[in-house]
C-alpha positions in Angstrom: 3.4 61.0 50.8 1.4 60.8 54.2 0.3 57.8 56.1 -3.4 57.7 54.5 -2.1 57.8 50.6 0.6 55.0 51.2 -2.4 52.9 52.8 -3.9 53.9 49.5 -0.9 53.0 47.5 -1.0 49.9 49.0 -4.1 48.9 48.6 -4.7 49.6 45.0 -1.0 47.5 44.5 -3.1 44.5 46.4 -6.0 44.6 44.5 -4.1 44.5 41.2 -2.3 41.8 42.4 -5.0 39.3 43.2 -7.4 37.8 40.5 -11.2 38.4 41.2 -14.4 38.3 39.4 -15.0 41.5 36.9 -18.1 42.8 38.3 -16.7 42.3 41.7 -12.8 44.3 40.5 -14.7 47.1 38.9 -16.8 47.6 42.1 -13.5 47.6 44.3 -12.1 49.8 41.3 -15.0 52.4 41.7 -14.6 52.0 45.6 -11.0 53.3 45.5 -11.8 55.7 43.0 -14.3 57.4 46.2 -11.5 57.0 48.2 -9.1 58.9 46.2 -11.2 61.6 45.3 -12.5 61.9 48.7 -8.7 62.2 49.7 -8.2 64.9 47.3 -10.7 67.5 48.5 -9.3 68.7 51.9 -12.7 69.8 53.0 -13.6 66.2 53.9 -12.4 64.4 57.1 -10.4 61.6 58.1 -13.1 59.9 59.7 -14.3 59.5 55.7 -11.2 58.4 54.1 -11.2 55.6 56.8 -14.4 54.8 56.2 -13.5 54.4 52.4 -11.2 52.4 52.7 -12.9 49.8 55.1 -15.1 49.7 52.5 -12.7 48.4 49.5 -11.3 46.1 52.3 -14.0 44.9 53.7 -14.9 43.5 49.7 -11.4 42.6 49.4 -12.2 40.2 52.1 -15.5 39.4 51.0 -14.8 38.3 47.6 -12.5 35.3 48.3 -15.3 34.0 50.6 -18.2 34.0 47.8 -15.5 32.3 45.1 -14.0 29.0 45.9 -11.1 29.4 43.4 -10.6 32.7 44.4 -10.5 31.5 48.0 -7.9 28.8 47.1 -5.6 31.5 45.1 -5.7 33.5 48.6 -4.4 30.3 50.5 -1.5 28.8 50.5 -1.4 27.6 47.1 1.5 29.5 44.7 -0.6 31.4 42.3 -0.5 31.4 38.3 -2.1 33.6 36.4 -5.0 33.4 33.9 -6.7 31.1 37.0 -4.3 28.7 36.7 -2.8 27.3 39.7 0.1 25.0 40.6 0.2 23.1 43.5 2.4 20.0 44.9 0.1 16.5 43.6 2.4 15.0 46.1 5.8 15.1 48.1 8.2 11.4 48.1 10.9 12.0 50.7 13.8 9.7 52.1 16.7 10.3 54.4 18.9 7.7 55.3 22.9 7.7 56.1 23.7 6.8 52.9 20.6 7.6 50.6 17.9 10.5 50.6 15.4 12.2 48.4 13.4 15.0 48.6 11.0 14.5 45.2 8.1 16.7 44.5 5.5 16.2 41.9 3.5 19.8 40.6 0.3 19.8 39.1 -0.8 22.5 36.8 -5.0 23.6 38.2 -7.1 25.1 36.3 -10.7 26.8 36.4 -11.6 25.0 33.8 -10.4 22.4 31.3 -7.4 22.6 29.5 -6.0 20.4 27.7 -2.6 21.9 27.8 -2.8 21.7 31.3 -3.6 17.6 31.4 -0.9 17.6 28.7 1.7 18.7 31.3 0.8 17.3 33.8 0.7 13.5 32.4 3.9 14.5 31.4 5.3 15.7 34.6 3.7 12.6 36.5 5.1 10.4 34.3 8.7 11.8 34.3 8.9 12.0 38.1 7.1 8.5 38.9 10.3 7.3 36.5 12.7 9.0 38.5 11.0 8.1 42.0 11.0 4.4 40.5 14.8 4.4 40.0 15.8 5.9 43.1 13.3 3.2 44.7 15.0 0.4 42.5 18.5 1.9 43.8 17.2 1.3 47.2 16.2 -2.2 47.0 19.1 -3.5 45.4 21.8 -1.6 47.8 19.9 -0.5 50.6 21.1 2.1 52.5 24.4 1.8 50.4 23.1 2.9 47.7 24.8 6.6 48.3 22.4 8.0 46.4 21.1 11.8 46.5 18.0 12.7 44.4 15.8 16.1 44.1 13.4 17.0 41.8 11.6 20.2 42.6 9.9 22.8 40.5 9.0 26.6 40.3 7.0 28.9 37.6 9.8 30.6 36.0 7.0 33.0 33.8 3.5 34.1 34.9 1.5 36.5 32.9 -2.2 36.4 31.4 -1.2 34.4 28.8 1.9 32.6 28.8 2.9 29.7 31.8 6.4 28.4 32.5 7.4 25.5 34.3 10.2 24.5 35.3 11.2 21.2 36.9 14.7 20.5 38.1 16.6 17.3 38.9 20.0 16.7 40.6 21.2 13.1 41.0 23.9 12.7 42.6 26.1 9.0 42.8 30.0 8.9 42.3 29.1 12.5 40.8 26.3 14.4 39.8 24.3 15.2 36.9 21.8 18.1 36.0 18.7 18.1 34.1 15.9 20.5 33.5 12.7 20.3 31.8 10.6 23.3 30.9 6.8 23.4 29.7 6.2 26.1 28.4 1.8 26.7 27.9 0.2 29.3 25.4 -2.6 29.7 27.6 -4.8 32.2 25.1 -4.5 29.3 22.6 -4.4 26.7 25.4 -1.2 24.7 23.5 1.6 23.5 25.2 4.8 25.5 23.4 8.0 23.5 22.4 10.6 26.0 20.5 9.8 24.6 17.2 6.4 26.1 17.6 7.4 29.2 18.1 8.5 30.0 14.5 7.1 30.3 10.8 6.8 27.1 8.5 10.5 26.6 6.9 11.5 28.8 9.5 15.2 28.9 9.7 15.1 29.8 13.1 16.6 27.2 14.7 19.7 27.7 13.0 20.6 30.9 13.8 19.6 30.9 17.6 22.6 27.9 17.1 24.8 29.9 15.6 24.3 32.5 17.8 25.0 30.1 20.7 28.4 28.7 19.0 29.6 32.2 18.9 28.8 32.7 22.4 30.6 29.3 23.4 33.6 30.2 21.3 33.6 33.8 22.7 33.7 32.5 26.4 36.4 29.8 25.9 38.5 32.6 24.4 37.6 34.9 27.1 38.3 32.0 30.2 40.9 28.8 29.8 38.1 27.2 32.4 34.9 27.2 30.6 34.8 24.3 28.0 32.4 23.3 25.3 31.7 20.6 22.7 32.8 22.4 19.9 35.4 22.7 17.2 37.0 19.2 18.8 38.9 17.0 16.5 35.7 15.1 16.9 33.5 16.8 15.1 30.4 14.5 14.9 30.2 14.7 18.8 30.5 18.8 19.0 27.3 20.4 19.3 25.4 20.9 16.0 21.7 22.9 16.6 19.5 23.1 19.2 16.5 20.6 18.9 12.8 21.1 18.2 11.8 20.7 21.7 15.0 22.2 23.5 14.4 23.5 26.5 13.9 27.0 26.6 11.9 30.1 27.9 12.0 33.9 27.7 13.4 36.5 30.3 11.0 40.1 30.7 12.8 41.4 27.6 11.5 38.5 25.4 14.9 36.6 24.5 15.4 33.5 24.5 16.9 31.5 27.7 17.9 28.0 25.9 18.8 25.5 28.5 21.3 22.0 28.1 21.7 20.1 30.2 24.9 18.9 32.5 26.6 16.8 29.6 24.7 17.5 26.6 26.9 20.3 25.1 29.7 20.6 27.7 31.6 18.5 30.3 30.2 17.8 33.4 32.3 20.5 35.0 30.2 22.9 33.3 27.0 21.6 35.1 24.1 22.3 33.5 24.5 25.6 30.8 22.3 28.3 29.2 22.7 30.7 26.7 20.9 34.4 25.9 19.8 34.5 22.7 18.8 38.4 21.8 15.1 38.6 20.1 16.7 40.3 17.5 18.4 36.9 16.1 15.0 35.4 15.5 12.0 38.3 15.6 11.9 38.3 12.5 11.0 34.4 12.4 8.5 34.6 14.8 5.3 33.2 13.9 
C-alpha cells in the first residue's frame, strides 16, 4: 500500500468514526468515492488525488462548524454513540494528610430528550451526592483524622447505536476497603433503562440458570485454587449465595454474554474484592425476550 491509499485508508476509518448529519456523510461518502476511483485509473495525476482528498477534508472540517452537537462530539467531550454524550456534571476533590477524594459525577447528554437518560442521571446524582455527603460527614466529625480514601469515577463500558453502558465505580477505603459498582445499562432504540430482569421473557427462568451457571463456576475455581473463596456450600447455608437479583449488575462483552458483577462482600470475602462471572449466551438465548 503506497503513501496516497493509506491517507485514504485513513481517512475513510475517520469519517466512519465520527457521527455527522446524513446528507452531509453521504456527500463525504460520494467525495471519497471520486477519490478512490480517481486513484484507481493511473492515467490521472497526483496533483488530482490531492485535490480529492482536500476536498473530503476540507467537509470533514466543515461539518462540525455548521452542527453544534457535532462540534461538541469533536471536542473534548468522551463520545457515545446514537448522539449521546457523557460528560463530567462536576468534579469534588480533597487531599489532605489523612483524608482525600477524588469524586466525579457523569451526566448522560443527549440530542434530544430521553427519558432514560434523565432516569440515569437522577440516579447517578443522587448516589454520588450520598457518597460525597458521607465522606463530607467523615470530615466534619474527625477532621483530617478521618483516614479516609474515597473515589468514585466512571467510564462507558458499551457503545454502539443502540445499546449504552455505564459504569460507575467506588472504592472506599477506612481500616480496609470495600468495592462497589453500579452499571446502567440504556436500550437507546426503545429509550428504557435495562436492569437484567428486563432482558428476559415473562416467567422466564432465566435468572436461575445464569445462577447456576455462576455456582458451578465458583465451585469449579475453589477446587481449581485453595485461595479463591466463595459464599457457598457453607455450613451456613441461608448466608451462601442463592440467585442473582432482578437488578444485578451486569453488562455484555463483544460476543454478547453476560458479565454479572458483585460486589466486594456480597458473594465472597473481602479478600476476593469485588467479583464477576462470564456467563455464555448459550445458558440464557434461548430466554431472551
Amino acid at each position: 500500500m503506497n503513501d496516497m491509499e493509506k491517507k485514504l485508508t485513513q481517512l475513510k476509518q475517520e469519517y466512519d468514526s465520527i457521527q455527522i448529519p446524513e446528507h452531509g456523510r453521504e456527500h463525504l461518502r460520494n467525495k471519497i468515492n471520486e477519490v478512490n476511483t480517481m486513484n484507481d485509473n493511473k492515467n490521472n495525476s497526483v496533483l488530482r488525488r490531492v485535490a480529492g482528498i482536500a476536498a473530503a477534508l476540507a467537509l470533514l472540517i466543515a461539518l462540525p462548524n455548521t452542527n453544534a452537537s457535532l462540534a461538541a462530539a469533536l471536542g473534548d467531550l468522551p463520545v457515545v454513540g446514537g448522539f449521546f454524550q457523557v460528560v463530567t456534571l462536576r468534579s469534588y476533590q480533597y487531599d489532605g494528610d489523612n483524608a482525600s477524594a477524588s469524586i466525579e459525577t457523569p451526566e448522560i447528554k443527549t440530542e434530544g430528550e430521553s427519558e432514560a437518560a434523565k432516569q440515569v442521571n437522577e440516579s447517578v446524582t443522587e448516589y454520588v451526592d450520598a457518597v460525597t455527603d458521607d465522606f463530607k460527614a467523615q470530615l466534619a466529625e474527625y477532621g483530617d483524622a478521618a483516614n479516609t480514601d474515597v473515589t468514585v469515577e466512571y467510564e462507558v463500558v458499551t457503545d454502539t447505536e443502540d445499546w449504552l453502558t455505564l459504569r460507575l465505580y467506588t472504592e472506599w477505603v477506612e481500616a480496609s476497603g470495600a468495592q462497589f459498582y453500579k452499571y446502567y445499562n440504556i436500550d437507546k432504540t426503545n429509550d428504557k433503562v435495562v436492569q437484567l430482569s428486563d432482558l428476559f421473557q415473562e416467567n422466564s427462568d432465566a435468572l436461575t440458570l445464569i445462577s447456576e451457571n455462576i455456582k458451578t463456576q465458583m465451585r469449579e475455581q475453589m477446587a481449581a485454587n485453595e485461595n479463591v473463596s466463595y459464599f457457598i456450600d457453607s455450613d451456613m447455608p441461608e448466608e451462601d449465595f442463592q440467585q442473582v437479583k432482578d437488578d444485578q449488575n451486569y453488562r455484555f462483552d463483544e460476543d454478547g454474554n453476560l458479565i454479572i458483577t458483585f460486589d466486594e462482600y456480597e458473594v465472597a470475602p473481602g479478600s476476593m474484592g469485588a467479583v464477576e462471572f462470564t456467563v455464555e449466551r448459550s445458558v440464557f438465548e434461548s430466554q431472551l425476550k
